[in-house]
SERO-4910 file (N, C-alpha, C, O; in steps of 0.05 Angstrom, whole numbers):
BEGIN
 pado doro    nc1    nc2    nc3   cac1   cac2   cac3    cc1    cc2    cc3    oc1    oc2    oc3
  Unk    A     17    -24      0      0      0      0     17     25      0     38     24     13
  Unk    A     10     51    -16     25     71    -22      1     85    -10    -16     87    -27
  Unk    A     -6     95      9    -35    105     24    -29    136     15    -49    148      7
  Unk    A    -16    145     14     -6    178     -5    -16    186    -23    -27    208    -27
  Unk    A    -10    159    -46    -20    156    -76    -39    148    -79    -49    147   -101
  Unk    A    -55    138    -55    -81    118    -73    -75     89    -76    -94     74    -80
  Unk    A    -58     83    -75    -47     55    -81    -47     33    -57    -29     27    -42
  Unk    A    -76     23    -57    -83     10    -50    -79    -22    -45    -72    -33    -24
  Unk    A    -84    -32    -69    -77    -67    -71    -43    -67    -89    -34    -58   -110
  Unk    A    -33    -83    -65     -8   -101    -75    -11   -120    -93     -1   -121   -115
  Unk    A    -26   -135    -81    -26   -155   -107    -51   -168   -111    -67   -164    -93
  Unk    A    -58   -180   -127    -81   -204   -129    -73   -229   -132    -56   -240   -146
  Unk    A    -89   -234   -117    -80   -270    -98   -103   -289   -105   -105   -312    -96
  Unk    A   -121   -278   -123   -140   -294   -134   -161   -286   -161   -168   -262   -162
  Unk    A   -168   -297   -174   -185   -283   -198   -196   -300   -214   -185   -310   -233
  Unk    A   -225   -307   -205   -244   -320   -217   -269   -307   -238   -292   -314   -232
  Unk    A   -265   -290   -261   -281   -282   -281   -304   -294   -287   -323   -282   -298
  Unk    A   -305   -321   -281   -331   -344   -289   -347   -332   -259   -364   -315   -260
  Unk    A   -339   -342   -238   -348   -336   -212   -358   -308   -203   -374   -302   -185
  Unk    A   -340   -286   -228   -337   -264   -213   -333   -249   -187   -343   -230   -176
  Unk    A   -312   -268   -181   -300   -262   -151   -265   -252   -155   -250   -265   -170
  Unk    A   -259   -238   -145   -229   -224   -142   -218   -230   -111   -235   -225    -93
  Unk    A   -200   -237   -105   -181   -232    -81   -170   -213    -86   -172   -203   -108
  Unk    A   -149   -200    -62   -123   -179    -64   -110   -179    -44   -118   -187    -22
  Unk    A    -93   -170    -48    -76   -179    -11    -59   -141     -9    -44   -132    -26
  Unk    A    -65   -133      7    -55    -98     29    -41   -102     38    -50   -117     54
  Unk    A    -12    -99     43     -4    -89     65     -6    -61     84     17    -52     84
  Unk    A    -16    -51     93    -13    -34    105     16    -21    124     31    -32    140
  Unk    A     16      2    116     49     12    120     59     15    158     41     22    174
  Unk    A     78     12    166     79     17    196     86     39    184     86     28    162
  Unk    A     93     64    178     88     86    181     79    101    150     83     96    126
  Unk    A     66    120    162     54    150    142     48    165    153     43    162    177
  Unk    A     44    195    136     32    214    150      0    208    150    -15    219    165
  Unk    A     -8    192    135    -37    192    146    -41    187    173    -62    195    182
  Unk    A    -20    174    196    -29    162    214    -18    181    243    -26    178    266
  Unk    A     -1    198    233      3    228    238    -21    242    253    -21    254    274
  Unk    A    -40    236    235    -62    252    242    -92    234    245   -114    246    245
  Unk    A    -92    213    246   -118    199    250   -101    166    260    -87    151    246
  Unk    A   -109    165    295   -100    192    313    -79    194    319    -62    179    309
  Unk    A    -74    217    340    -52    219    347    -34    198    373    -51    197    391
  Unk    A    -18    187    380    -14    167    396    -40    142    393    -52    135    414
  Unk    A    -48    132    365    -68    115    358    -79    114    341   -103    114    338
  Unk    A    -57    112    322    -64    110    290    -75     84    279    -64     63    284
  Unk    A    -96     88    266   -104     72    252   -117     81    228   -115    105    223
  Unk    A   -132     64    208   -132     64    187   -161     72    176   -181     58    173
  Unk    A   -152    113    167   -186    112    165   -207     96    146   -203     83    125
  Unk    A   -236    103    167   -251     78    142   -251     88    112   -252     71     94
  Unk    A   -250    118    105   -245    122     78   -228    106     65   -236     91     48
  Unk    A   -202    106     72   -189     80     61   -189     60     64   -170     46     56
  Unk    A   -208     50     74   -213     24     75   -236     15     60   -245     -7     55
  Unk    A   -245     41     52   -277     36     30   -257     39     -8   -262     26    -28
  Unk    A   -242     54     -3   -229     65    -29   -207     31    -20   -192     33    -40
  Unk    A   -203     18    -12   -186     -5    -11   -203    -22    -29   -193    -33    -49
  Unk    A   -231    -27    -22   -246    -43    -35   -263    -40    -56   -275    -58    -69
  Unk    A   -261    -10    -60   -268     -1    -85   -244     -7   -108   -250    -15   -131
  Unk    A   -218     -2   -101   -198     -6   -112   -199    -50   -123   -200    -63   -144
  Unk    A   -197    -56   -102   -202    -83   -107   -227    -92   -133   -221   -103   -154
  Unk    A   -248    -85   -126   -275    -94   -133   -266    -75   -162   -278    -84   -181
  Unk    A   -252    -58   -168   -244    -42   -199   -232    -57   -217   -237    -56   -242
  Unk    A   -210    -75   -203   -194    -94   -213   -213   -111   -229   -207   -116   -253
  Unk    A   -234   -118   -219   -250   -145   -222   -259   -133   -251   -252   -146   -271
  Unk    A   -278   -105   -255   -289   -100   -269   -268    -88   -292   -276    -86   -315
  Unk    A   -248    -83   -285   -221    -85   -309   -224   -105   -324   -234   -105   -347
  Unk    A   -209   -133   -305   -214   -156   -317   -232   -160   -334   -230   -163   -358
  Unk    A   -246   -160   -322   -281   -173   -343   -271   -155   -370   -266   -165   -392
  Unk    A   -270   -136   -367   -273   -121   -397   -253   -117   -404   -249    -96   -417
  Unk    A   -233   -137   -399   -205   -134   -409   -183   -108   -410   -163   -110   -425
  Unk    A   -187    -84   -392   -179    -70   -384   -185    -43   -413   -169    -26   -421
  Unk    A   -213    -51   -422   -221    -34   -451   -227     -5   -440   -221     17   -450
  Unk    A   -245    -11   -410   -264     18   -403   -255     17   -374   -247     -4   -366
  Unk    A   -255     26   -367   -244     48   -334   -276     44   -311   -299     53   -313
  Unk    A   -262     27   -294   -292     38   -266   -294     55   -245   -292     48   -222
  Unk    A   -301     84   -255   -305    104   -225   -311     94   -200   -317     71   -208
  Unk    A   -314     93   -179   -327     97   -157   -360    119   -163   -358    143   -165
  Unk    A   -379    107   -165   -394    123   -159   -412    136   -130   -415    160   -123
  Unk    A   -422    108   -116   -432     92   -101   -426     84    -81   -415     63    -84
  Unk    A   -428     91    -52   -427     65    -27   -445     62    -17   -460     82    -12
  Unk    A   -454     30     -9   -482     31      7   -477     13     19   -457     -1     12
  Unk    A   -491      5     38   -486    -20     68   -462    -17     73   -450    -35     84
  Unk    A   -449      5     68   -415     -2     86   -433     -2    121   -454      7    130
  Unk    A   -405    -19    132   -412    -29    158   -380    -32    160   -366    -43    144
  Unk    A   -372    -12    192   -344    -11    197   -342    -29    229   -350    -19    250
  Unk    A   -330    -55    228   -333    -58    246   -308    -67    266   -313    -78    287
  Unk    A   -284    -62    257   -268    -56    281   -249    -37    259   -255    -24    240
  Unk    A   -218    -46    279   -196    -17    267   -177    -28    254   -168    -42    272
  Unk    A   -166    -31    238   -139    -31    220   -113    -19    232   -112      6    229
  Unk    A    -97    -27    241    -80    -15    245    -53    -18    229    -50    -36    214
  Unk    A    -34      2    235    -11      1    213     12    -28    218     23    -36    238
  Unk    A     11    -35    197     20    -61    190     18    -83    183     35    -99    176
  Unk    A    -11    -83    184    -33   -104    184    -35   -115    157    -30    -99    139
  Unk    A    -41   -136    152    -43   -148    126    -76   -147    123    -94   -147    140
  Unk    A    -77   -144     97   -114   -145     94   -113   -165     70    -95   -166     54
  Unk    A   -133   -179     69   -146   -196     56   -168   -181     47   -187   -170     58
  Unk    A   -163   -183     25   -199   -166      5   -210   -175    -21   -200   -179    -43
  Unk    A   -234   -176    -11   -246   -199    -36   -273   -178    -52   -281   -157    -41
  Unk    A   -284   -187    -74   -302   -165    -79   -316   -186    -98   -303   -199   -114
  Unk    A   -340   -190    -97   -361   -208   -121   -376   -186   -134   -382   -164   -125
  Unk    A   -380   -198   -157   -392   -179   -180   -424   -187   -172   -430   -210   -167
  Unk    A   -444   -164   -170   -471   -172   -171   -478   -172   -195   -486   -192   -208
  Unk    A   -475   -143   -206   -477   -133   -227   -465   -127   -246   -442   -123   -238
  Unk    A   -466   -122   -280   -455   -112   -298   -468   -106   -323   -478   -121   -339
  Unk    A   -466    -83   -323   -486    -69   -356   -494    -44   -352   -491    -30   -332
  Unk    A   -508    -39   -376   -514    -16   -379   -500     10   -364   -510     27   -349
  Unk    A   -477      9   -371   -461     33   -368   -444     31   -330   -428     47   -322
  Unk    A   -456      8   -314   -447      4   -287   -447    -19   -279   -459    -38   -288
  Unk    A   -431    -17   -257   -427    -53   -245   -430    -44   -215   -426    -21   -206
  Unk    A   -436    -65   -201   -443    -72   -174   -428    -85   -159   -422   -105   -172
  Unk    A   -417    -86   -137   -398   -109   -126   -404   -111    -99   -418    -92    -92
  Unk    A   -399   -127    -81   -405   -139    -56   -372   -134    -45   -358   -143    -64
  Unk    A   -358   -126    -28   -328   -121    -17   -330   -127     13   -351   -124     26
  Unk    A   -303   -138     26   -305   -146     43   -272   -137     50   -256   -136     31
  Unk    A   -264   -131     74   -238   -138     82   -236   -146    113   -247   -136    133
  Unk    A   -210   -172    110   -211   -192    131   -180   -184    143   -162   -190    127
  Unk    A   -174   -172    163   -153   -170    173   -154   -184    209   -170   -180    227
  Unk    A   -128   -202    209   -121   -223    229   -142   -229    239   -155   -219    257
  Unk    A   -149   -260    215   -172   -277    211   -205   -260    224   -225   -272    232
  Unk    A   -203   -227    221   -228   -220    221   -240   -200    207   -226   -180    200
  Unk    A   -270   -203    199   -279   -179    179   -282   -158    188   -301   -155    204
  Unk    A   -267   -138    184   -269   -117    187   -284    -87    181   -288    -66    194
  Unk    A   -293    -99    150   -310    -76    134   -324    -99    111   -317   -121    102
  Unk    A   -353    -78    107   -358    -95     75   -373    -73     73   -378    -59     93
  Unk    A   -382    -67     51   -397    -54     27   -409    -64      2   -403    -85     -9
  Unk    A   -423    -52     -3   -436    -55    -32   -435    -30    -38   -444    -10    -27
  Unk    A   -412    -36    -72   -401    -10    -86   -410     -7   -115   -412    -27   -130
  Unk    A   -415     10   -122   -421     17   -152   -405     32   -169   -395     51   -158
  Unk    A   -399     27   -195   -391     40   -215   -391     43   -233   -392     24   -248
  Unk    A   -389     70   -244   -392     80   -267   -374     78   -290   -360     97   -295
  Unk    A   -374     60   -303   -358     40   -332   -353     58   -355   -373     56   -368
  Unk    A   -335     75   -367   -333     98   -383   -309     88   -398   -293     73   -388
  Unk    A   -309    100   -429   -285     91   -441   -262    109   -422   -269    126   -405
  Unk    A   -237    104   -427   -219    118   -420   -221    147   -426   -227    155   -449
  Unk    A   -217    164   -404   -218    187   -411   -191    197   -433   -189    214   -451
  Unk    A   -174    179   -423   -149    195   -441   -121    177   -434   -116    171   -410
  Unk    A    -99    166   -463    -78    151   -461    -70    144   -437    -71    121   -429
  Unk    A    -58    168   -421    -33    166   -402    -48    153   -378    -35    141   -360
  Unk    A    -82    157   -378    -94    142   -359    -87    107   -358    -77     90   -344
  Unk    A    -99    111   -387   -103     69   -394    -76     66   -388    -72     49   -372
  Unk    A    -52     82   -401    -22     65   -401    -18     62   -365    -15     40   -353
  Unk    A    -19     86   -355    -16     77   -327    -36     54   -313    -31     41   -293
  Unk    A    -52     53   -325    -73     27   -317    -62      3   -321    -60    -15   -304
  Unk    A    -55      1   -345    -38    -31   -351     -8    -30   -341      3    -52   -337
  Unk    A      4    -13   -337     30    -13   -319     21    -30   -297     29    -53   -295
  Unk    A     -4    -15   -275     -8    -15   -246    -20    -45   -250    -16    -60   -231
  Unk    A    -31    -54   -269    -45    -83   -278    -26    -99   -270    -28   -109   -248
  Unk    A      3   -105   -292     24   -116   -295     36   -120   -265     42   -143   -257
  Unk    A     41    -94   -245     54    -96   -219     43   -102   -201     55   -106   -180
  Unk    A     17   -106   -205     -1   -122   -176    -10   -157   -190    -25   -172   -178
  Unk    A     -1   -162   -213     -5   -187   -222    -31   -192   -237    -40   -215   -236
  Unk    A    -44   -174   -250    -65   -184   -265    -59   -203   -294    -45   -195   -313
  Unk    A    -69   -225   -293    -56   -238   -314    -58   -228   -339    -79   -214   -341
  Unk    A    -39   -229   -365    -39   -224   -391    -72   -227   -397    -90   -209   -396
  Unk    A    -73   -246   -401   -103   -258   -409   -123   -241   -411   -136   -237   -432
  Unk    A   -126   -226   -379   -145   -205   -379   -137   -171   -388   -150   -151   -381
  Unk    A   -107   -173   -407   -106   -144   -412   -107   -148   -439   -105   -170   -450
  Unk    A   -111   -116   -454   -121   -113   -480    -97   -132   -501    -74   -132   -492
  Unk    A   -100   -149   -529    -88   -153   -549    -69   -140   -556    -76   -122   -572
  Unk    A    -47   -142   -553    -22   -124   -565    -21   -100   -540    -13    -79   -551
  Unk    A    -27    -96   -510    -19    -88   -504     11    -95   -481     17    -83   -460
  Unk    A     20   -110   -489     49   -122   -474     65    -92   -480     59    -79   -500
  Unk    A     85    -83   -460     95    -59   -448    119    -67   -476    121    -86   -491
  Unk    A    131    -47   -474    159    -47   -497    171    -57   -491    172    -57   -467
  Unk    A    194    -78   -505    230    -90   -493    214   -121   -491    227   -141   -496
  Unk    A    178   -124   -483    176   -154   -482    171   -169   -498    167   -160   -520
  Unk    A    169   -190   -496    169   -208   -522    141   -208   -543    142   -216   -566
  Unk    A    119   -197   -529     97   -188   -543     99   -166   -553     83   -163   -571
  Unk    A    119   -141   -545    109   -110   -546    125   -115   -570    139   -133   -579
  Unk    A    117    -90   -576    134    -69   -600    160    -65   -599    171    -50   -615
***
């Protein structure tokens, strides 16, 4: 986790497209300035990032599916339920099932399990849009490649330069 940047999921540790289910695995950092200030002598991990953790996850999924063609906003949170604290260091386990998909949005079910307990879940929505613009998608399939989304699920001919697919 880069909690600064937004950079949420390390890696994906599971990915079922038939099932529509995604894993991802967090580390959470022993230090940042986020924890600086929420709190002080008792940092932990606000629930905003822990909703944008599983939004980030449950995005992956809807990448996948569409082969990384169209981009998923966050539109949406509903039933989040926070029910203990995250603290810095902690490993998270985060899983997200697809309810939905079409007509311009998708639905997902998110959960995160830190030392064997659930911590948060939600039901998230998003809004499915072509790419607004290059340097977005390219950074998309970089960030794809470094948390392990398989080839399979990224676009035809998009393998990075120098590899044995690219240009």
């Amino acid at each position: 986790m880069r909690l600064e940047y937004f950079q949420m999921v390390d890696r994906i540790t599971a990915l079922d497209i038939g099932a529509g289910r995604i894993a991802t695995w967090c580390q959470v950092p022993e230090q940042s300035p986020v924890f600086e200030g929420h709190f002080p002598g008792y940092p932990i991990l606000p629930g905003v990032l822990m909703i944008e953790t599983m939004a980030q996850t449950g995005g992956w999924l809807v990448l996948a599916t569409l082969r990384c063609a169209k981009m998923p906003f966050l539109m949406q949170v509903e039933k989040a339920k926070m029910r203990s604290f995250i603290a810095p260091g902690q490993g998270l386990a985060v899983e997200a099932t697809l309810l939905h998909e079409g007509s311009g949005y998708s639905v997902l079910k998110a959960s995160i399990v830190a030392a064997s307990k659930k911590v948060t879940e939600a039901e998230i929505r998003y809004g499915v849009v072509p790419f607004p613009n290059p340097t977005l998608h390219a950074a998309m399939l970089a960030t794809a490649r470094r948390i392990g989304l398989p080839e399979q699920f990224l676009p035809p001919g998009s393998a990075p330069e120098g590899s044995a697919d690219g240009a």
